[in-house]
One Martini backbone bead per residue (centre of mass of N, CA, C, O) as a GRO file, in nm:
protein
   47
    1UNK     BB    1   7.622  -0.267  -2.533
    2UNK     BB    2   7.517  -0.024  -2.397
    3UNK     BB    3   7.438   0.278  -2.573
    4UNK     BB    4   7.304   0.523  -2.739
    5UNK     BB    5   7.248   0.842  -2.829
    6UNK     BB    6   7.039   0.896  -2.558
    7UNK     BB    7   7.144   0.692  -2.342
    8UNK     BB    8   7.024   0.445  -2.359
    9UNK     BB    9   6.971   0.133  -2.397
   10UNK     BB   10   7.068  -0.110  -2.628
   11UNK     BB   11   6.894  -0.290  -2.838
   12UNK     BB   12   6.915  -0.615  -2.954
   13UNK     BB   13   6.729  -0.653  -3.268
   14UNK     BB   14   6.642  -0.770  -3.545
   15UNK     BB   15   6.561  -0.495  -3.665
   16UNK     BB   16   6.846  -0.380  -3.610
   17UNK     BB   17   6.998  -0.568  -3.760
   18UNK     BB   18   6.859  -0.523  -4.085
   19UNK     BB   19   6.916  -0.250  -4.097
   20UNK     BB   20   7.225  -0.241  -4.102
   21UNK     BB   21   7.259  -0.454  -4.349
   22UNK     BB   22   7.112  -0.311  -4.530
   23UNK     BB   23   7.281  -0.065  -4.534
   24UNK     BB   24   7.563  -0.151  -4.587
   25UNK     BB   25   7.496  -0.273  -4.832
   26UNK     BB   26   7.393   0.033  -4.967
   27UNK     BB   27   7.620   0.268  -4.829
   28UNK     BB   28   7.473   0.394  -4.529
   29UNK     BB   29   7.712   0.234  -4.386
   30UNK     BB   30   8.046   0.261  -4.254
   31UNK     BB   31   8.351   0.088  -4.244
   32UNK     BB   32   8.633   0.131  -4.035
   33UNK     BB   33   8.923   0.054  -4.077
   34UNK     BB   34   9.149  -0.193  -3.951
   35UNK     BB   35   9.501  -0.136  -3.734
   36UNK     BB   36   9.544  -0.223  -3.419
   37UNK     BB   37   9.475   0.076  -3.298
   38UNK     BB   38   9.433   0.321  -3.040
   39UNK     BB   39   9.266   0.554  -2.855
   40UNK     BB   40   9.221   0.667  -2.490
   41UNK     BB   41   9.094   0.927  -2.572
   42UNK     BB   42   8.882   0.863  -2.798
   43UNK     BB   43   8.740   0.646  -2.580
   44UNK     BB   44   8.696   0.867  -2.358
   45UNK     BB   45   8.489   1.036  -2.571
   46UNK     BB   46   8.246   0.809  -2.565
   47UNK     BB   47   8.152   0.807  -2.263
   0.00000   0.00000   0.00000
């Protein structure tokens, strides 16, 4: 999965995907809209 903001390694847990769609659901979470398009530049500042 990657890292998280700290650097760890990222771990996917019951808890961390409930707490997520919990977010999500309530609007604590927002996603956005997807237009088939990204910016290497974008993607190489998350890095």
């Amino acid at each position: 999965l990657g890292t998280d903001k700290d650097g760890k390694p990222a771990l996917l847990t019951t808890e961390r995907i409930r707490s997520f769609f919990f977010n999500l659901l309530h609007g604590k979470t927002k996603i956005k809209d997807l237009d088939g398009s990204f910016s290497i530049e974008q993607f190489a500042k998350t890095m």
